[in-house]
N, CA, C, O and CB atoms as a CASP TS submission, in Angstrom:
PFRMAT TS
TARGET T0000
AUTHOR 0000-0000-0000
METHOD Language model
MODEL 1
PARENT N/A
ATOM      1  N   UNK     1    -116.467-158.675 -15.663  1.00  0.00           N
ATOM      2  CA  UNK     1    -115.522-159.454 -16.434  1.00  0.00           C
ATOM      3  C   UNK     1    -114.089-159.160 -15.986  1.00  0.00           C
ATOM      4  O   UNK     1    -113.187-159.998 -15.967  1.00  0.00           O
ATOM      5  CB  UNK     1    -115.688-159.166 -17.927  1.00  0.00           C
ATOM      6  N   UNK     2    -113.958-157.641 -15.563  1.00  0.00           N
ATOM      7  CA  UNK     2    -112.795-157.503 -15.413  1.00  0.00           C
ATOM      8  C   UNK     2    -112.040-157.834 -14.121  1.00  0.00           C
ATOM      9  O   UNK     2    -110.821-157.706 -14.002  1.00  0.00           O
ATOM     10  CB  UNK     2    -112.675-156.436 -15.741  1.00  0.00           C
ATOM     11  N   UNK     3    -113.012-158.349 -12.996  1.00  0.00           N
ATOM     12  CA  UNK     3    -113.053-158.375 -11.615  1.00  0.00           C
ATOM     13  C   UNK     3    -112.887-160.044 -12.013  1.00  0.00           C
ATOM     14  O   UNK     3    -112.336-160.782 -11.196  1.00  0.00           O
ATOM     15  CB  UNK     3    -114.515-157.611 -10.658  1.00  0.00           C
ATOM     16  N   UNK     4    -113.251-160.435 -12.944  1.00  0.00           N
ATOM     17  CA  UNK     4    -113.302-162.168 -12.749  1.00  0.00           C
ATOM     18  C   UNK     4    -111.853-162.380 -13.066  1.00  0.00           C
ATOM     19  O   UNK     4    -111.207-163.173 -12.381  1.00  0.00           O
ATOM     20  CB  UNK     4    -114.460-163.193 -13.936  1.00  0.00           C
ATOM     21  N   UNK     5    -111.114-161.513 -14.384  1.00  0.00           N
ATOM     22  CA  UNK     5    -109.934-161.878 -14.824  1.00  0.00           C
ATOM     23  C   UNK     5    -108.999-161.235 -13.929  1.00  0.00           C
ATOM     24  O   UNK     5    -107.956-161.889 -13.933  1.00  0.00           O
ATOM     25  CB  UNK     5    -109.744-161.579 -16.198  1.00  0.00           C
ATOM     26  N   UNK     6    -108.926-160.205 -13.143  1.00  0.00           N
ATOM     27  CA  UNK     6    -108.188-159.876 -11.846  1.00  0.00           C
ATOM     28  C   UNK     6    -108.195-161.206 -10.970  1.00  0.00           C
ATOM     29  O   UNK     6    -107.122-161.749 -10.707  1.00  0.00           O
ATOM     30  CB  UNK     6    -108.938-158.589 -11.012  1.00  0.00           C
ATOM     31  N   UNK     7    -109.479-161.764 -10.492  1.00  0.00           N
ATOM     32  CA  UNK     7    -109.348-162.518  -9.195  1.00  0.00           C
ATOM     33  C   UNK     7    -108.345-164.040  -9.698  1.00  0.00           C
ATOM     34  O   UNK     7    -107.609-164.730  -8.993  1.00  0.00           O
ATOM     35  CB  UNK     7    -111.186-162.919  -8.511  1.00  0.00           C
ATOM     36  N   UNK     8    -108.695-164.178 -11.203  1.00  0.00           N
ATOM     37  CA  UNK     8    -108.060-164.960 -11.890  1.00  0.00           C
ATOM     38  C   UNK     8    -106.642-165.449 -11.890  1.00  0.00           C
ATOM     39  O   UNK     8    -106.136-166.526 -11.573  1.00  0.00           O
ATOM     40  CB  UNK     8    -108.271-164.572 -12.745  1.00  0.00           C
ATOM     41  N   UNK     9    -106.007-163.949 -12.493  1.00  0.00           N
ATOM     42  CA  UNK     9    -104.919-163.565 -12.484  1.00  0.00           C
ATOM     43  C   UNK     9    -104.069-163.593 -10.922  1.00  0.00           C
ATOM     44  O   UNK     9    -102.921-163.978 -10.699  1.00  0.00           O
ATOM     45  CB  UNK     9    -105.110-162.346 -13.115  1.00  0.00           C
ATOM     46  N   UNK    10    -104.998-163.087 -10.055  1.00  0.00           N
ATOM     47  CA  UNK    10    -104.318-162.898  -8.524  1.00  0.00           C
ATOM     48  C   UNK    10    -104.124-164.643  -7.957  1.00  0.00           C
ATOM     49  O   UNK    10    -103.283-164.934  -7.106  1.00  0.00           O
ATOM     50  CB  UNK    10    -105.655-161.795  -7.247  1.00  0.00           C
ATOM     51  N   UNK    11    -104.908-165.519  -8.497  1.00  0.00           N
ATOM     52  CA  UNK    11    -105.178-166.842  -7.808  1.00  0.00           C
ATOM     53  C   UNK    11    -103.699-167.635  -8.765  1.00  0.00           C
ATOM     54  O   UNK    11    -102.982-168.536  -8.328  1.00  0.00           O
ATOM     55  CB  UNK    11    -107.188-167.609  -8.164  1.00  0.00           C
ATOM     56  N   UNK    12    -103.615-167.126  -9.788  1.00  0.00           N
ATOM     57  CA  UNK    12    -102.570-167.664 -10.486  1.00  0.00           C
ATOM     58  C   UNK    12    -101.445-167.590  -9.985  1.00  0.00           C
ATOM     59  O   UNK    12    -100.541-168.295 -10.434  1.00  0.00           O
ATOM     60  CB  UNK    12    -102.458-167.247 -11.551  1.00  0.00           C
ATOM     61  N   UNK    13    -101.256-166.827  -9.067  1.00  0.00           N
ATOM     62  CA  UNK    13     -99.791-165.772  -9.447  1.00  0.00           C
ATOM     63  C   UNK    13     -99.441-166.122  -7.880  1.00  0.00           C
ATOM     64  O   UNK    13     -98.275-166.094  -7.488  1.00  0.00           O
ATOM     65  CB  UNK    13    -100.035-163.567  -9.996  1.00  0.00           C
ATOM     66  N   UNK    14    -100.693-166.500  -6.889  1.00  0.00           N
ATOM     67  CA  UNK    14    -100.602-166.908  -5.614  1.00  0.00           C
ATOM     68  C   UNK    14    -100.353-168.279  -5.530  1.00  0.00           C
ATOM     69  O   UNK    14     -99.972-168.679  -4.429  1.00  0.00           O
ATOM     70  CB  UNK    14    -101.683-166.578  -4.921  1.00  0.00           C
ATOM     71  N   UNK    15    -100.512-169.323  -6.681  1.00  0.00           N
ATOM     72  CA  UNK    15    -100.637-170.673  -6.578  1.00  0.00           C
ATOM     73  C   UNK    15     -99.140-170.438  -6.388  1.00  0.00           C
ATOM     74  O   UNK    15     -98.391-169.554  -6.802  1.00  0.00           O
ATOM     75  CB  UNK    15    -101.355-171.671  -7.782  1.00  0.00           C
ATOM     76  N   UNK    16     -98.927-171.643  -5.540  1.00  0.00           N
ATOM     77  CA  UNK    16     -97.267-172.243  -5.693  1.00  0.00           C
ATOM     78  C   UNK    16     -96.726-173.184  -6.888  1.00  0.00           C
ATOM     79  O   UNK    16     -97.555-173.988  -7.315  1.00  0.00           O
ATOM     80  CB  UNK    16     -96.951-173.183  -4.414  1.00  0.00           C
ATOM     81  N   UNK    17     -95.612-173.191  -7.409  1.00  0.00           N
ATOM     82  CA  UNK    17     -95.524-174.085  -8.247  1.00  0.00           C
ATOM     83  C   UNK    17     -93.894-174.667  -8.187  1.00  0.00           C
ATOM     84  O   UNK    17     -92.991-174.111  -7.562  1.00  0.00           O
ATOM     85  CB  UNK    17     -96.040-173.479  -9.574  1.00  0.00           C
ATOM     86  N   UNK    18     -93.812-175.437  -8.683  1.00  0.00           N
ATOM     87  CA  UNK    18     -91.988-175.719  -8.613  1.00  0.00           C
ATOM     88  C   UNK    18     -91.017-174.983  -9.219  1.00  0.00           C
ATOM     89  O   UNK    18     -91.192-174.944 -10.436  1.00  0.00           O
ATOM     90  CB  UNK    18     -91.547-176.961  -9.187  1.00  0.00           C
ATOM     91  N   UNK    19     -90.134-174.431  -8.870  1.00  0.00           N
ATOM     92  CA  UNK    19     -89.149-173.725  -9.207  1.00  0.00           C
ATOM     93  C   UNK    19     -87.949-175.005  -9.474  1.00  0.00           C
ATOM     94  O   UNK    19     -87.472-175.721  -8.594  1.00  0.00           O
ATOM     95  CB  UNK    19     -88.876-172.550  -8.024  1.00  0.00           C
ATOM     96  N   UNK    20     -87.648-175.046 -10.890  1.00  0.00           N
ATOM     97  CA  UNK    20     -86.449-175.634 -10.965  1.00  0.00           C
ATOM     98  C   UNK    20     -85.008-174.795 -11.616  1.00  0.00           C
ATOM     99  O   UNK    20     -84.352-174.891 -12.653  1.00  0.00           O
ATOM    100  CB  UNK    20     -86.807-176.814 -11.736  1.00  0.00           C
ATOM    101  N   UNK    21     -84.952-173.962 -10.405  1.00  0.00           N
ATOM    102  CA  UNK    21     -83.863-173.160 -10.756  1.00  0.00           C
ATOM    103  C   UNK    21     -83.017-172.542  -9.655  1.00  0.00           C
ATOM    104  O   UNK    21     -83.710-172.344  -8.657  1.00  0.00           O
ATOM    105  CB  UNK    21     -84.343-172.168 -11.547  1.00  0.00           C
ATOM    106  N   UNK    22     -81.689-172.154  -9.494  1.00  0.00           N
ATOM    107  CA  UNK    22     -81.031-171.864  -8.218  1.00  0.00           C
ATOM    108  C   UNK    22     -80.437-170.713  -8.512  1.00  0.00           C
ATOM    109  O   UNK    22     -79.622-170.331  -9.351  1.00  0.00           O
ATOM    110  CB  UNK    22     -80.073-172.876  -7.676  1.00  0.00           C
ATOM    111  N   UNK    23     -81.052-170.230  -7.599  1.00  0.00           N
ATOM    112  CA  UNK    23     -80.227-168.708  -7.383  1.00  0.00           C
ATOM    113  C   UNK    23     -78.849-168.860  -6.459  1.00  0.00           C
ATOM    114  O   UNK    23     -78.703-169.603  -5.489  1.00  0.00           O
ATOM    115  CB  UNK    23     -81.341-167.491  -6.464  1.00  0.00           C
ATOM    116  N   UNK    24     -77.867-167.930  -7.049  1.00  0.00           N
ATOM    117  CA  UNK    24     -76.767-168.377  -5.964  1.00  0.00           C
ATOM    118  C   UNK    24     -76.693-166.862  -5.493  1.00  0.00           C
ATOM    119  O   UNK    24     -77.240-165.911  -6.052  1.00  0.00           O
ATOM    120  CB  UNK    24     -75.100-169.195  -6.595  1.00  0.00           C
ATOM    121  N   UNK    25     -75.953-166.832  -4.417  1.00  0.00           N
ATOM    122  CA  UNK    25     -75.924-166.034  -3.746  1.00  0.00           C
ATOM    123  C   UNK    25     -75.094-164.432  -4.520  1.00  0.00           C
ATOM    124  O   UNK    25     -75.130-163.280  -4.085  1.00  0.00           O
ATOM    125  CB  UNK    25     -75.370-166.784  -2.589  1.00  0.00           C
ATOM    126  N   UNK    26     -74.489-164.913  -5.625  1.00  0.00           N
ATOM    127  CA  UNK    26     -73.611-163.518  -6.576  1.00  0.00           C
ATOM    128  C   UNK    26     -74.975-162.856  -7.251  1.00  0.00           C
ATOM    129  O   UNK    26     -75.316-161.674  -7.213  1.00  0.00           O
ATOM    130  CB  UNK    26     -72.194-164.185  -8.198  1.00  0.00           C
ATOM    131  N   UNK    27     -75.786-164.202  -8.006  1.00  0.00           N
ATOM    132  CA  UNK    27     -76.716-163.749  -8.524  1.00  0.00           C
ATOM    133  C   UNK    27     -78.103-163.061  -7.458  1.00  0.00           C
ATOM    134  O   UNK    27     -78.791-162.250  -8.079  1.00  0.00           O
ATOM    135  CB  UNK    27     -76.984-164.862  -9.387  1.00  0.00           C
ATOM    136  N   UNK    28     -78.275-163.154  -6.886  1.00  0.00           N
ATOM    137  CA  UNK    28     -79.400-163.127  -5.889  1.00  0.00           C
ATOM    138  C   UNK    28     -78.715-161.214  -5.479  1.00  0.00           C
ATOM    139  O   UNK    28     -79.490-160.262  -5.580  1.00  0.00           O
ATOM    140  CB  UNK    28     -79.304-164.813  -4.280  1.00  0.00           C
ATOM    141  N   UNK    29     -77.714-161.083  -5.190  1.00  0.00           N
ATOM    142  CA  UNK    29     -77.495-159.786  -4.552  1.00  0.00           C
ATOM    143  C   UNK    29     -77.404-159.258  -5.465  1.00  0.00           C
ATOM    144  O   UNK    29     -77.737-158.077  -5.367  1.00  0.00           O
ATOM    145  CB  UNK    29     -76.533-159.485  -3.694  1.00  0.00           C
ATOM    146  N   UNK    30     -76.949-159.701  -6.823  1.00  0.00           N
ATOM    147  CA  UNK    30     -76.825-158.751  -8.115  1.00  0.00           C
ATOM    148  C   UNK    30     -78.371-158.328  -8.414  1.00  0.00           C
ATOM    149  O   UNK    30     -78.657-157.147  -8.613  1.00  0.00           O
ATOM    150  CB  UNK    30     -76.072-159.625  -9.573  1.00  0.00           C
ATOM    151  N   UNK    31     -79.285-159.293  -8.432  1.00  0.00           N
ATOM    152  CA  UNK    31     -80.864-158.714  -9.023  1.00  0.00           C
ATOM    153  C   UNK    31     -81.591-157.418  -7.927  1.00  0.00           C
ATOM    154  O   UNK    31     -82.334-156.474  -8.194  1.00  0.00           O
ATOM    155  CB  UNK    31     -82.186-160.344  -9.004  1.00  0.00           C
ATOM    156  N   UNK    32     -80.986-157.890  -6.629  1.00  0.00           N
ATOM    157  CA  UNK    32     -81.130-157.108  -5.353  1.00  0.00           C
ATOM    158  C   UNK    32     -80.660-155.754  -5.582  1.00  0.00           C
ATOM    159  O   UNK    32     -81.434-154.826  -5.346  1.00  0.00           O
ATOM    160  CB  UNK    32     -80.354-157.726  -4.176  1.00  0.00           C
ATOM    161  N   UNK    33     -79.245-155.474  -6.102  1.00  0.00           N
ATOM    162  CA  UNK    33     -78.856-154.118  -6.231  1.00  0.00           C
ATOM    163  C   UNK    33     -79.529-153.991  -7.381  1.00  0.00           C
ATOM    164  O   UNK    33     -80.463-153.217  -7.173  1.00  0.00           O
ATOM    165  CB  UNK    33     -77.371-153.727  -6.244  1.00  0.00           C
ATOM    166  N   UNK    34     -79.523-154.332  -8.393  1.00  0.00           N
ATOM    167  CA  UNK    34     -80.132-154.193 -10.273  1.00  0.00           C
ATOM    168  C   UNK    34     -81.942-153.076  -9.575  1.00  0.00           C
ATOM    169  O   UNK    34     -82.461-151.989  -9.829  1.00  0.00           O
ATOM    170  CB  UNK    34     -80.780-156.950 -11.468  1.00  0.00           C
ATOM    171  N   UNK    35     -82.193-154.134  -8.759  1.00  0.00           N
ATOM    172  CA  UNK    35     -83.363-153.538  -8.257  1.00  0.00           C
ATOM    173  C   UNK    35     -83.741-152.430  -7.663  1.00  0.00           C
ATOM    174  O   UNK    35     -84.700-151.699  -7.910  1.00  0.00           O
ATOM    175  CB  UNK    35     -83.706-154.093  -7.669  1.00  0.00           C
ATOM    176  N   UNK    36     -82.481-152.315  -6.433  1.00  0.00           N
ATOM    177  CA  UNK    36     -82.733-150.850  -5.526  1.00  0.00           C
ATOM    178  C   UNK    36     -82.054-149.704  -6.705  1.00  0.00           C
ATOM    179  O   UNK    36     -82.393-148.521  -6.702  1.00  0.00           O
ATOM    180  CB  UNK    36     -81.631-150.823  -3.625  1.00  0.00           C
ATOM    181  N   UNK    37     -81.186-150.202  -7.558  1.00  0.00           N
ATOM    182  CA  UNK    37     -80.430-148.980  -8.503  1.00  0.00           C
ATOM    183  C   UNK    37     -81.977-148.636  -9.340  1.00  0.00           C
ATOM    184  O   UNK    37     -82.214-147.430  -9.265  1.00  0.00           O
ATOM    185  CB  UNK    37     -78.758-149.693  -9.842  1.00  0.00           C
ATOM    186  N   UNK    38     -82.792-149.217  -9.915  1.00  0.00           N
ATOM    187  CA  UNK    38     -83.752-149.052 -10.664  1.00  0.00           C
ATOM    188  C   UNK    38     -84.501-148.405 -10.108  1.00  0.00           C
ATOM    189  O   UNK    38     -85.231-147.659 -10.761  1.00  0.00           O
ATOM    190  CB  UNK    38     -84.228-149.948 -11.100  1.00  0.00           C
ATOM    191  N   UNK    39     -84.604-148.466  -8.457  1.00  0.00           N
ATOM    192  CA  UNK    39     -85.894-147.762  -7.896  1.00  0.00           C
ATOM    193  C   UNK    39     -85.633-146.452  -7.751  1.00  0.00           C
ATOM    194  O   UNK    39     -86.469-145.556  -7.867  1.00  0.00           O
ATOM    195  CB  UNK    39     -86.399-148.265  -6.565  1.00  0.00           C
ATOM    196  N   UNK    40     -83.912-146.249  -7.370  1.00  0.00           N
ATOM    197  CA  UNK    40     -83.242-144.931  -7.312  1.00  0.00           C
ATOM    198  C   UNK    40     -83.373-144.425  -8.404  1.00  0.00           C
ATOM    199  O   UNK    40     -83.986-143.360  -8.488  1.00  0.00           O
ATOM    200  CB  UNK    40     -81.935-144.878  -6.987  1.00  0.00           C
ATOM    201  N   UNK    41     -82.919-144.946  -9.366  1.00  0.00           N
ATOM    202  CA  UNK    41     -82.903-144.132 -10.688  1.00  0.00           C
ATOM    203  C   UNK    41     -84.386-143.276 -11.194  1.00  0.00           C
ATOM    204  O   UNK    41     -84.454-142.222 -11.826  1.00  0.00           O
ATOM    205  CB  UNK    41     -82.513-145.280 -11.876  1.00  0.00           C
ATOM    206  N   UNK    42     -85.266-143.953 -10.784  1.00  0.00           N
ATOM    207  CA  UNK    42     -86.710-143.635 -10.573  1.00  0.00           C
ATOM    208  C   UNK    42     -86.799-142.285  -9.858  1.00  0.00           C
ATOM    209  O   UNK    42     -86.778-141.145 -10.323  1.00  0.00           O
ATOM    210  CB  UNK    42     -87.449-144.774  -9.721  1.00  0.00           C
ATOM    211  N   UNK    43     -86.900-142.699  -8.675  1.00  0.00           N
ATOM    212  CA  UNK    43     -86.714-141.548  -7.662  1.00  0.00           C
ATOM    213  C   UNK    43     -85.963-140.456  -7.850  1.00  0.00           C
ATOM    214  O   UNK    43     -86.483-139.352  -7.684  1.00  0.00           O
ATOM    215  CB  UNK    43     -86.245-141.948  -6.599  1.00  0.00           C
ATOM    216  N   UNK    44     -84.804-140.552  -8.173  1.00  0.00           N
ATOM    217  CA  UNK    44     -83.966-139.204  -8.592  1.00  0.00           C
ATOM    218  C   UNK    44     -84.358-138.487  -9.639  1.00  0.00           C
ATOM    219  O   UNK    44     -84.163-137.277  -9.762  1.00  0.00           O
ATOM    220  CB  UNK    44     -82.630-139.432  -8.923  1.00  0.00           C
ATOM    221  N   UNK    45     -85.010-139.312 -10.551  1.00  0.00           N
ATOM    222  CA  UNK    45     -85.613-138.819 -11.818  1.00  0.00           C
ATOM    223  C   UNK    45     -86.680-137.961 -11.542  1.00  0.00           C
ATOM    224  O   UNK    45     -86.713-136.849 -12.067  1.00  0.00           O
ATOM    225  CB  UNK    45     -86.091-139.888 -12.693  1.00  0.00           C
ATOM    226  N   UNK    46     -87.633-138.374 -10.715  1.00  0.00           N
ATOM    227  CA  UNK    46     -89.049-137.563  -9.941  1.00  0.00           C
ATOM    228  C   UNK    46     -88.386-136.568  -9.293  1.00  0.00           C
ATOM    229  O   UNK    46     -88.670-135.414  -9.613  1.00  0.00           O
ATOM    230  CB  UNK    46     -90.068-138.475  -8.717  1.00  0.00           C
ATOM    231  N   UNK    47     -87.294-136.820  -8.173  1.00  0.00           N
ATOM    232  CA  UNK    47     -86.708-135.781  -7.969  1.00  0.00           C
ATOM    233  C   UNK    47     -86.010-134.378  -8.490  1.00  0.00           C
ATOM    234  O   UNK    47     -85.878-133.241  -8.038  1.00  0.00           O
ATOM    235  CB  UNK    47     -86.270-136.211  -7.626  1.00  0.00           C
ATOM    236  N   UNK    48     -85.651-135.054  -9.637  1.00  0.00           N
ATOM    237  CA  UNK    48     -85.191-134.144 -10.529  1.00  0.00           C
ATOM    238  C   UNK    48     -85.756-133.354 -11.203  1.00  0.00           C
ATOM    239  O   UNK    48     -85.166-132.275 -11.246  1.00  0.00           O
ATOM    240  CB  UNK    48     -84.677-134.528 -11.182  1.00  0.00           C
ATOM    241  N   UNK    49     -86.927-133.421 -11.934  1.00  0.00           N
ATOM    242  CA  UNK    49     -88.583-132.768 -12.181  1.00  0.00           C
ATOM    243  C   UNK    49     -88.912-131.855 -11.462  1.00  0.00           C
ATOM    244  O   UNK    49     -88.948-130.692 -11.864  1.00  0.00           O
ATOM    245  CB  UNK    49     -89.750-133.631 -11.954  1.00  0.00           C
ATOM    246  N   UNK    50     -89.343-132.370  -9.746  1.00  0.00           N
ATOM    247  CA  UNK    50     -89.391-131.690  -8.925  1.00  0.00           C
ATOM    248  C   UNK    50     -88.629-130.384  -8.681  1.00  0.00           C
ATOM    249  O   UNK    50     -89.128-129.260  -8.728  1.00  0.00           O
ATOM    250  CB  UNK    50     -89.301-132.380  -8.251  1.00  0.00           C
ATOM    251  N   UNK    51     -87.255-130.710  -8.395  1.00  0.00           N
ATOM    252  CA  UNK    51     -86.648-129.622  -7.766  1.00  0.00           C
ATOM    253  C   UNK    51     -86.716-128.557  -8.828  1.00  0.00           C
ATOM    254  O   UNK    51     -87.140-127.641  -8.124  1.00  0.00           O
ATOM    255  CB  UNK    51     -85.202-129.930  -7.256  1.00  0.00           C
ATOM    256  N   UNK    52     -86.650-128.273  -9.486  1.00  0.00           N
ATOM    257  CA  UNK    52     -86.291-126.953 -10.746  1.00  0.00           C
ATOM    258  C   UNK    52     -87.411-125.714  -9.590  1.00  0.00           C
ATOM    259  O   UNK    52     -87.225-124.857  -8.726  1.00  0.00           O
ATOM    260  CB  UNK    52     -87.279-127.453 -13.207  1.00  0.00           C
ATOM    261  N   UNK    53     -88.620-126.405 -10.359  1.00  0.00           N
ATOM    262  CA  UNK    53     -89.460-125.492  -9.529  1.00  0.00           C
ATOM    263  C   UNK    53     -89.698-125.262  -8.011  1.00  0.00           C
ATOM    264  O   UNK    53     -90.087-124.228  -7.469  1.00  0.00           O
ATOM    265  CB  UNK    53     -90.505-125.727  -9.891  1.00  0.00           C
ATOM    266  N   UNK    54     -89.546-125.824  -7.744  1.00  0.00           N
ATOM    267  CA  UNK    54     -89.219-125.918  -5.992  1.00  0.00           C
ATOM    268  C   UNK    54     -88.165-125.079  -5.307  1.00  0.00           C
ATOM    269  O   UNK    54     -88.167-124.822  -4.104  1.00  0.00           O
ATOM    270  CB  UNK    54     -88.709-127.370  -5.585  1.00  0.00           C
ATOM    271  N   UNK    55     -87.310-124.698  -6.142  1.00  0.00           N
ATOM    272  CA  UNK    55     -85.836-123.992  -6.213  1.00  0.00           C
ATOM    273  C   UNK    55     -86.460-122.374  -6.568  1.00  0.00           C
ATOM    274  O   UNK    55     -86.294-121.213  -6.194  1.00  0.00           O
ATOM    275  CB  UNK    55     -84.582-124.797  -7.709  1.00  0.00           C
ATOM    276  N   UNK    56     -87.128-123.019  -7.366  1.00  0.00           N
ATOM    277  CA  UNK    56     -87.404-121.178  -8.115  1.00  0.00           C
ATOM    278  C   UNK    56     -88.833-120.611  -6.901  1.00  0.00           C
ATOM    279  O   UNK    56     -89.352-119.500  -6.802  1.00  0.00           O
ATOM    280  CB  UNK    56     -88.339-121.257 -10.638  1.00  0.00           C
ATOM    281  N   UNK    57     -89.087-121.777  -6.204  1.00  0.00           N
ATOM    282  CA  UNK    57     -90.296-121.124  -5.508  1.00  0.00           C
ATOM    283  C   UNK    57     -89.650-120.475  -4.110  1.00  0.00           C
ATOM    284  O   UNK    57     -90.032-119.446  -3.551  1.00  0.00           O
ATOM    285  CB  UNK    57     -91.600-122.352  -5.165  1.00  0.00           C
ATOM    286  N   UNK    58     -88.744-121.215  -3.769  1.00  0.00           N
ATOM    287  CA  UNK    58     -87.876-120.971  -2.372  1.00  0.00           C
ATOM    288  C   UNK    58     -87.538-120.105  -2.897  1.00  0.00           C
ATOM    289  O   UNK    58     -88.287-119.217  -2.489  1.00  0.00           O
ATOM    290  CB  UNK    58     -86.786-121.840  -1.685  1.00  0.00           C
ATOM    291  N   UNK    59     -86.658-119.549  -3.809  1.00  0.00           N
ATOM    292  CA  UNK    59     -86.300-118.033  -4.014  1.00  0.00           C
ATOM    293  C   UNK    59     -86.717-116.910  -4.239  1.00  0.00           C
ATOM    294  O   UNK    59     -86.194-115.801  -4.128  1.00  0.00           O
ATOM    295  CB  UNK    59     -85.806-117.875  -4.610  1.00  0.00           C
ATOM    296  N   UNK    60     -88.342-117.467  -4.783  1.00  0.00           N
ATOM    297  CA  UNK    60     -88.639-116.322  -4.720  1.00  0.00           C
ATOM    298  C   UNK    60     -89.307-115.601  -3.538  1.00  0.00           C
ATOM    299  O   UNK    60     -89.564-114.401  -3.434  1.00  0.00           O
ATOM    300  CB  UNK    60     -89.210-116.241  -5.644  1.00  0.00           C
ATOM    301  N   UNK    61     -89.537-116.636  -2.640  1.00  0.00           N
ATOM    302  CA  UNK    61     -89.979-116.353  -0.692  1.00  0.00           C
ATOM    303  C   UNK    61     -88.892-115.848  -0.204  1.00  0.00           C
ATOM    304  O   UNK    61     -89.009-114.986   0.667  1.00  0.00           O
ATOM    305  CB  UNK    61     -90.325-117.824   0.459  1.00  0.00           C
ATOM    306  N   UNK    62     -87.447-116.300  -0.689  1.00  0.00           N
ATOM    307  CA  UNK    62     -86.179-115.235  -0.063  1.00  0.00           C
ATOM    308  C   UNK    62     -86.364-113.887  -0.704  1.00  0.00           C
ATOM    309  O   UNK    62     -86.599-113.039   0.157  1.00  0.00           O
ATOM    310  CB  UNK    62     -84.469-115.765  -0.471  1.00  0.00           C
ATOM    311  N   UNK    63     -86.343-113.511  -1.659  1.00  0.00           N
ATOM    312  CA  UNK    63     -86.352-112.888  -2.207  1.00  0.00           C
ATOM    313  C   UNK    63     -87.488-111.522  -1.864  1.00  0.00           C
ATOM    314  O   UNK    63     -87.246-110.317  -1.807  1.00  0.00           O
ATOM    315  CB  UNK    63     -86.304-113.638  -3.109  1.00  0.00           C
ATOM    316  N   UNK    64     -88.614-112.172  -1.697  1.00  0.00           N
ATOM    317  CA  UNK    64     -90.044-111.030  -0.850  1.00  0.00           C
ATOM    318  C   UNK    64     -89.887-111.400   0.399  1.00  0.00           C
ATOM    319  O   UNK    64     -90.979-110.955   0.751  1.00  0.00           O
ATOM    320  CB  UNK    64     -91.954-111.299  -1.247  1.00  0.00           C
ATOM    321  N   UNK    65     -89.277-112.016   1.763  1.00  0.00           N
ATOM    322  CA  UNK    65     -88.690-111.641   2.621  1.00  0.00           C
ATOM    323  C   UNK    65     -87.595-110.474   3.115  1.00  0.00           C
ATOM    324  O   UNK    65     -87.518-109.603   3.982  1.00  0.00           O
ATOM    325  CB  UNK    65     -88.473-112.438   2.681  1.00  0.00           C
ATOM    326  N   UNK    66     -86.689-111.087   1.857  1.00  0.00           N
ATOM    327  CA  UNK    66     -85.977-109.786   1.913  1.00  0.00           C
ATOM    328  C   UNK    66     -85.732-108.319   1.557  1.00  0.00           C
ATOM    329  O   UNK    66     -85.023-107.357   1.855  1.00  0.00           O
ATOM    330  CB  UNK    66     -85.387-109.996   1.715  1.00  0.00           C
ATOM    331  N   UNK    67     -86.858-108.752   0.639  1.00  0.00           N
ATOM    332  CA  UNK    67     -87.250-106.897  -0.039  1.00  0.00           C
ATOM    333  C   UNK    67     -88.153-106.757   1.387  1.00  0.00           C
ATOM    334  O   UNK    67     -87.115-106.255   1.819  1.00  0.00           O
ATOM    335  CB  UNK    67     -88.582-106.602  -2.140  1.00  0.00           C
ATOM    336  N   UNK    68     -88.586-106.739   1.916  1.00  0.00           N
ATOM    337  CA  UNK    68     -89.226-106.628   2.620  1.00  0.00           C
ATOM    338  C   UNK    68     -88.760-106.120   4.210  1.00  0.00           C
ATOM    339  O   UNK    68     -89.464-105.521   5.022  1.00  0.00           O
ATOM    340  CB  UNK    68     -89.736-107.623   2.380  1.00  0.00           C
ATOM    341  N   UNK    69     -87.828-106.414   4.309  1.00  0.00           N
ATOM    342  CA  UNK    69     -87.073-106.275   5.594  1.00  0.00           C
ATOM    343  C   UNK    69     -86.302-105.118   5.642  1.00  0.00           C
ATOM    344  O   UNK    69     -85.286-105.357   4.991  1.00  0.00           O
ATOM    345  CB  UNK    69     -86.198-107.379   5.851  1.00  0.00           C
ATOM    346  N   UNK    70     -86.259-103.644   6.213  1.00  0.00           N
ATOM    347  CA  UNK    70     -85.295-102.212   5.996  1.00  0.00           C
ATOM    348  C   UNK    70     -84.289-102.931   6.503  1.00  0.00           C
ATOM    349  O   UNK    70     -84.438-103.669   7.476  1.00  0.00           O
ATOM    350  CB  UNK    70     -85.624-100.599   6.842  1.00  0.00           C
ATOM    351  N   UNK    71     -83.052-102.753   5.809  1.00  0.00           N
ATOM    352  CA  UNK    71     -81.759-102.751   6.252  1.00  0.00           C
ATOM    353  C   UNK    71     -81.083-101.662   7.324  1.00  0.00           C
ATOM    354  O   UNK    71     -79.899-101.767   7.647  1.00  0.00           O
ATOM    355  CB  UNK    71     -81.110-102.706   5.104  1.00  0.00           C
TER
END
């Protein structure tokens, strides 16, 4: 059922249909940046999660490197 309403859905969404509407070129680059800012904002966010621990793991490999090494 769920494979019928996927192939459904995919055949819908592939049909062409008329667009009666114009993008102008202010609007068109505005949805363009609206878009890449959204994907960044995303990304930095994952990034941001990420690093905490990633930070604390690198230090602590400096850290038993360098106890480790006689001065």
């Amino acid at each position: 059922m769920f494979a019928y309403f996927g192939c459904l859905m995919a055949l819908a969404l592939l049909t062409p249909g008329p667009a009666f509407a114009y993008v102008g070129p202010g609007l068109g680059l505005g949805a363009i940046a609206s878009f890449f800012s959204l994907v960044g904002a995303v990304l930095f966010g994952i990034l941001g999660f990420a690093w905490y621990p990633l930070k604390r793991l690198i230090r602590r490999f400096r850290t038993k490197t360098s106890d480790d090494e006689p001065t």
